[in-house]
N, C-alpha and C positions, 0 to 999 in steps of 0.2 A: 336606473335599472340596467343591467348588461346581460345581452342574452347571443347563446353562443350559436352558428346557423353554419352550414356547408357554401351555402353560399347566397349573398345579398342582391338583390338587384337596386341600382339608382334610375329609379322612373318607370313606369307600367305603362307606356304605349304600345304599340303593336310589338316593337321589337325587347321591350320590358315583360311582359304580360308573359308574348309567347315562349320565353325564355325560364319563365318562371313554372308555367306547367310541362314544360318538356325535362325542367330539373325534378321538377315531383317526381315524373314517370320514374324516373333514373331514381327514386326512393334520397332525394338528395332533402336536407334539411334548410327551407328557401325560405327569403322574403324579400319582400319588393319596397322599396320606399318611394313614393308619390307624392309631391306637395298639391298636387291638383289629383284631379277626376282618373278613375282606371279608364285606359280606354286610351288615354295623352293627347294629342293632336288629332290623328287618323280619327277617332271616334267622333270627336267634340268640336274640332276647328278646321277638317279639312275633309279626308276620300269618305267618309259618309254623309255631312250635312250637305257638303257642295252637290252630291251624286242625287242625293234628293232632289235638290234642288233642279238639278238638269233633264231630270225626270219629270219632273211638273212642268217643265217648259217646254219638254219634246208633246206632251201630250196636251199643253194647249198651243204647241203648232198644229199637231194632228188632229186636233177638234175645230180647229180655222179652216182645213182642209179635209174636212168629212165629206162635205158634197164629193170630193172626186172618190171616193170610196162608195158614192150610192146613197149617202148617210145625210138626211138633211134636219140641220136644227136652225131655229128660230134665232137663238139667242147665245153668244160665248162670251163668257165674262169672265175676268183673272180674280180671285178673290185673293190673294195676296198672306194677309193674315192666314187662313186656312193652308198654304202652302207653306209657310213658316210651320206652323204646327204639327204636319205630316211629317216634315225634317224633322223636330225637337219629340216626337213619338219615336221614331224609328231610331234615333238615336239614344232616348231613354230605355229601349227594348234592349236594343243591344249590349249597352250599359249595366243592365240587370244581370245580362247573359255573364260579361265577365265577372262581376261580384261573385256570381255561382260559382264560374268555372273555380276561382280563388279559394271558394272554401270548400269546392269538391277536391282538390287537390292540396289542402290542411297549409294553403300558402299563408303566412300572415303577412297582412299588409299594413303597415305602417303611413298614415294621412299625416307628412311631413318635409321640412328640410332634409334631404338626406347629405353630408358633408365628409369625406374622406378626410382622416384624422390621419397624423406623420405617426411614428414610432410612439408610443408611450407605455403608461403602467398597465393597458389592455394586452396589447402584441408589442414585440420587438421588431416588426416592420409596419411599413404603413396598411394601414386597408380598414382598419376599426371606424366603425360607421357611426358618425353623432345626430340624430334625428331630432332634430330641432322644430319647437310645435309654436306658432301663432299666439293661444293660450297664456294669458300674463298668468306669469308664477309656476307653468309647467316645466318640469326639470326633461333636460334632453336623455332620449333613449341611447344605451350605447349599444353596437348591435357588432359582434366579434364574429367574424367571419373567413374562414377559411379562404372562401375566393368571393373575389366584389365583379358585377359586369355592371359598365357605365352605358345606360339606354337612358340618357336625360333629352334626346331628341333635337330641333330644332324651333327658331321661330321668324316671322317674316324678316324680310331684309328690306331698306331702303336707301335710295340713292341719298349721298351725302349732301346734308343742308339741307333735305325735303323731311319736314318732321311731320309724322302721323299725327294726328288727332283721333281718327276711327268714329270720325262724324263728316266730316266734309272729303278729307283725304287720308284714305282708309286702308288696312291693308284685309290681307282671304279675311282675318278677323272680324274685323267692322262689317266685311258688309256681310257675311254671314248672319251679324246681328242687326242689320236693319229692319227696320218695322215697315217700312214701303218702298215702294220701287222707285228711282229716280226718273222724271224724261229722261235726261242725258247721264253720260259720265263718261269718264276717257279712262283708260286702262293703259298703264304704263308699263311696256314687259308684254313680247309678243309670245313666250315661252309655253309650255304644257298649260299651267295654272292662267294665264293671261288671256289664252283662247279658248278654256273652258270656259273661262267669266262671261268674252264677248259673245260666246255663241248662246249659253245662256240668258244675258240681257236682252241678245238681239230677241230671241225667242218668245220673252215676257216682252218686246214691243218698246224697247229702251234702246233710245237711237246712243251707238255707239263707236269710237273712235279707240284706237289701239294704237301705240308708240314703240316700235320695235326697233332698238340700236343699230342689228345687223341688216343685212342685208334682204332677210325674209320671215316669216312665221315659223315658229318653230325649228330653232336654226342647229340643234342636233338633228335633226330626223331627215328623211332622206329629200333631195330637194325636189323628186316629183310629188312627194306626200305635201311639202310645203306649198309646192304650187297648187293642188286643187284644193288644200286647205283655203289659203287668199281665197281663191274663185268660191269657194261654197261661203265663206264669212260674208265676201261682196254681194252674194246673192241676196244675203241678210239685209243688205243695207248696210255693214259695218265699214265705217270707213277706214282703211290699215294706211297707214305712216311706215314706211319701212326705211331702213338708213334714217331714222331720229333720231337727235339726240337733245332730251330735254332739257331744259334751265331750269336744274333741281332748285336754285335757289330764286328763282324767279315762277315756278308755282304757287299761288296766293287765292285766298279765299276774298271775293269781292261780291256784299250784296248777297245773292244769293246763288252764286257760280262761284266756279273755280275755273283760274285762268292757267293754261298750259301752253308756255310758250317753248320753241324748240325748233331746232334747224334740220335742217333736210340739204338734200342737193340741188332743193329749187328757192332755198334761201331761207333767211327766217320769216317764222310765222307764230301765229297762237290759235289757240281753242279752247273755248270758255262752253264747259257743260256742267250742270248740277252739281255732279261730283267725283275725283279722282280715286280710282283701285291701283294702289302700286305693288305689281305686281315682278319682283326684279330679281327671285331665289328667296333660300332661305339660308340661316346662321345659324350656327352649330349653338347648345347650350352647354358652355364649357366654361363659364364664370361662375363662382362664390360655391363653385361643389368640392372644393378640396385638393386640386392638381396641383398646386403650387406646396404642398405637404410631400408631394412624391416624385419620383424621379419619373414621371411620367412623361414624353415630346409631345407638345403642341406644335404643329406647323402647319402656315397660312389657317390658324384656327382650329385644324380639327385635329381630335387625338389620333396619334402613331400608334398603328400597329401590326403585328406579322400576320401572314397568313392565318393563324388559328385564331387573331381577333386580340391576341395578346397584348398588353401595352411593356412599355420597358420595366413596369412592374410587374413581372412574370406571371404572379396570384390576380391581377388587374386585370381587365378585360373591356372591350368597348365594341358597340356595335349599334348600328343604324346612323344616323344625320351625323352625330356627333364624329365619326369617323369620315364625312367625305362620301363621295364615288358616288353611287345611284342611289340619290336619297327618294327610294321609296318603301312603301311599308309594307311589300312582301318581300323587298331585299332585306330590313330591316328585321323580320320575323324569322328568316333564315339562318341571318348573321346569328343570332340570337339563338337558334338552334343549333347553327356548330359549335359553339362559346362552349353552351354545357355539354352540348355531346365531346367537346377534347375534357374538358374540367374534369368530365367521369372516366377518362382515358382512353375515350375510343377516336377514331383516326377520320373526322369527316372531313368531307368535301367542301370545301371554301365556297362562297358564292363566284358566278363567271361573269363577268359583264356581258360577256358573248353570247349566253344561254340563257339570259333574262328578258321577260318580255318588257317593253315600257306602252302605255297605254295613255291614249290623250281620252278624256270623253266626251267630249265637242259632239255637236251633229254637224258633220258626219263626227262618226268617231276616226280614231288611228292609233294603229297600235303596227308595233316590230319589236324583232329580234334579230340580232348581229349585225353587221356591217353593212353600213350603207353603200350608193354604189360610186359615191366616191371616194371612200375610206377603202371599198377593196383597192379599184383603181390607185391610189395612193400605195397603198402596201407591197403592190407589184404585181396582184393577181388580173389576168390573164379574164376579165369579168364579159359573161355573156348574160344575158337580162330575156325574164319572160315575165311577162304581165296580161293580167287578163280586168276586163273593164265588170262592173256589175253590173252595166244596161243590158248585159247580153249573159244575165242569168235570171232564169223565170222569178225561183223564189222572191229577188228582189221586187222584181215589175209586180208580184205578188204584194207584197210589203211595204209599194209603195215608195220607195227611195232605191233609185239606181246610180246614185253618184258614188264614183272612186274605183276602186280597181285593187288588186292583188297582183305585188311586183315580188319576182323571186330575183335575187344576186347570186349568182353561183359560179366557180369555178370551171372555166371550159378546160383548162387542161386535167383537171382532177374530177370535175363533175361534184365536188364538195358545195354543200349549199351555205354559202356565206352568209345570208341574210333577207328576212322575207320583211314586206314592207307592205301594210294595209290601208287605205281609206275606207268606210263607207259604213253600212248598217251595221251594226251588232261586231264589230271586228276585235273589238274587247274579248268579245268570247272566243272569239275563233282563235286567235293567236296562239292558245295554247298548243294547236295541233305543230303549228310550226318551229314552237319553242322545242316539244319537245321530238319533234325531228332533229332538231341542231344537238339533242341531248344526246340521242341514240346515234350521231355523226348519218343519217340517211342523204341521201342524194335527190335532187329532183325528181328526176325518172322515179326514185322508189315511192314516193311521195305522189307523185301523178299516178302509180300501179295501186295505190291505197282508191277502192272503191269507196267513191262520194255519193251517200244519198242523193236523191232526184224527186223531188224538187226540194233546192235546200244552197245555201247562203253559201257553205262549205265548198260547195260545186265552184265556184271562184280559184280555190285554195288549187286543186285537180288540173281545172285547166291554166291555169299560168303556170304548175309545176310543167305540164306539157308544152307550154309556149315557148317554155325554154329553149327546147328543139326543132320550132316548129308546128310543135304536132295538136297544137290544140284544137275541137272539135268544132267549137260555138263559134269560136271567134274568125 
């Protein structure tokens, strides 16, 4: 069967999905093809199940420590099962949600191989879509498409010569699906995903060890977020390896441990716990979809392409993992919204790295946007720094958690706010106010003159804007 579409999408993840209903809007003639589940990764394998998860383990640290709240119970028990099941609820909800959304917006989805076919008796250029189904003796769909957008996503990466199994040495995958919690296990990859895990496990009471190449935690992010990061994991218990560098090919399952041997600058060593998380990026899905049919650039992996998401197939499009740059999945949902809004010939805005939030969800959490303060420093700017701490804002001591702080980077000769930089309680949420400061180009000061509720987390955001100068009230 061949059927004729405005335009195709390859894969229904975040940056699949949202791309598909924003072509509706646009009255565009859409479908999506998915070999797996709507929803792709973000839903099923990574920022919902995991975010579950670290919600269950913030609130059985918080139920450890009820008494200081006033709160006295008898008995705290992790039931484990039941916290699997609350993730695999919350994610079959949402699940549901986009099937809706898909047939509120008349998308058809296609549950297959989707494969980019070269020139043939469909178009005389490439882009014609062969849907290839599982099904012995089902004939593949052709799906003829005016413009194609490539959202086939990513999946875990590992260090060379360390072969997953996703039983003993696993990656976000496997242990997403575990059925009980390990004592031990060692987490390879001090990165976003690496410290989510450890702060997690530590949470659920799973004595834990982290192997981080570089130099620190978290080795984009700013390096005073990285240092009270360390300090809040150690408080866990978590033991952090900084400057390691594993013996992928000397990680071995013995008995019933896994051995993690690896050098540091105090010489070699090893660590034998239950079970390894390797957690080391992820890798674009750019195999068996059809690129080698078109004149499309791969390079170091991910598809090439211009500002409008374009590939050197002009009708070709690519956005999210598969292209590179911040692979997260409201960059991803974005990208996926310029795609179609140029497709329908209107003029958007590209995504900015500089105007994007990135968000750890660790306890504490961390989140920024723009420039660190050594990246301004490096650039040439001229950086003055205001920070303000969360022990000395009520709602915190309210809350319960006063660790971290809110650091502004700004421009002292222009007074331009280069980059806000968060630890501490709920910072996921707040970040927006900062992003989109950097959106509107605002300055410190104007940001310190935005009246911050009292009593309230945001109160942080206020007075570091004012630290900048000095002039802050609390601190």
């Amino acid at each position: 069967m061949a059927e004729k579409y405005d335009l195709v999408i390859l894969g229904a993840g975040t940056g699949g999905y949202v791309a598909a209903i924003r072509a509706a809007q646009l009255n565009l003639n859409v479908a999506v093809v998915e070999k797996g589940k709507l929803g792709g990764t973000c839903l099923h394998q990574g920022c919902i199940p995991s975010k579950a998860l670290l919600r269950s383990a913030e609130v059985f640290k918080t139920v450890k420590q009820a008494d200081t709240f006033g709160v006295e119970t008898k008995e705290t028990a992790l039931n484990f099962p039941k916290v699997m099941e609350r993730k695999q609820q919350i994610v079959d909800q949402l699940y549901n949600g986009v099937q809706s959304l898909m047939k509120k917006g008349k998308i058809d989805v296609y549950h297959g191989l989707g494969r980019i076919l070269g020139p043939s008796i469909f178009s005389p250029t490439p882009g014609t879509i062969s849907v290839e189904y599982e099904e012995e003796g089902r004939e593949n769909d052709m799906l003829i498409p005016s413009n194609v957008i490539v959202a086939t996503g990513s999946r875990p990466r590992t260090l060379p010569g360390l072969e997953l199994d996703e039983t003993n040495i696993v990656s976000s995958n496997g242990a997403l699906a575990m059925e009980e919690l390990p004592s031990s296990i060692s987490i390879i990859g001090g990165g976003v995903i690496g410290v989510e895990w450890a702060s997690m496990f530590a949470d659920f009471g799973v004595k834990v060890n982290v192997f981080e190449y570089t130099d620190r935690l978290l080795p984009t992010e700013d390096k005073d977020i990285s240092k009270e990061m360390e300090k809040a994991l150690a408080a866990k218990g978590v033991v952090i390896h900084t400057g390691a560098k594993v013996d992928a090919s000397g990680v071995k399952t013995v008995g019933e441990g896994v051995i993690v041997p690896y050098t540091s600058d105090s010489g070699q060593a090893e660590v034998t716990t239950d079970k390894v998380l390797v957690s080391v990026g992820r890798e674009p899905n750019v195999k068996n979809i059809g690129l080698e049919n078109t004149d499309i650039i791969v390079e170091n992996g991910f598809i090439k392409v211009n500002k409008n998401y374009q590939t050197k197939e002009s009708h070709i499009y690519a956005v999210g993992d598969v292209i590179g740059g911040m692979q997260l999945a409201h960059v991803a949902s974005h990208e996926g919204i310029a795609a179609v809004e140029h497709i329908s010939g209107g003029n958007p805005h590209p995504v900015d790295p500089q105007m994007t939030a990135r968000c750890t969800y660790s306890s504490p959490e961390a989140a920024s946007v723009g420039m660190t303060e050594d990246e301004a420093a490096e650039k040439g700017y001229n950086v003055k720094i205001g920070k303000f701490p969360f022990q000395a804002v009520g709602k915190a001591l309210v809350h319960g958690d006063t660790s971290g702080f809110v650091k502004f980077v700004t421009d002292q000769d222009t007074d331009d706010l280069l980059g806000v930089h968060m630890i501490g309680p709920h910072v996921t949420d707040m970040i927006s106010e900062a992003a989109l400061a950097k959106l509107l180009d605002a300055t410190h000061w104007e940001v310190a003159s935005s009246i911050h509720p009292h009593p309230s987390l945001s109160e942080a955001i206020g007075e570091a804007a004012l630290a900048v100068d000095g002039k802050q009230i609390h601190g």
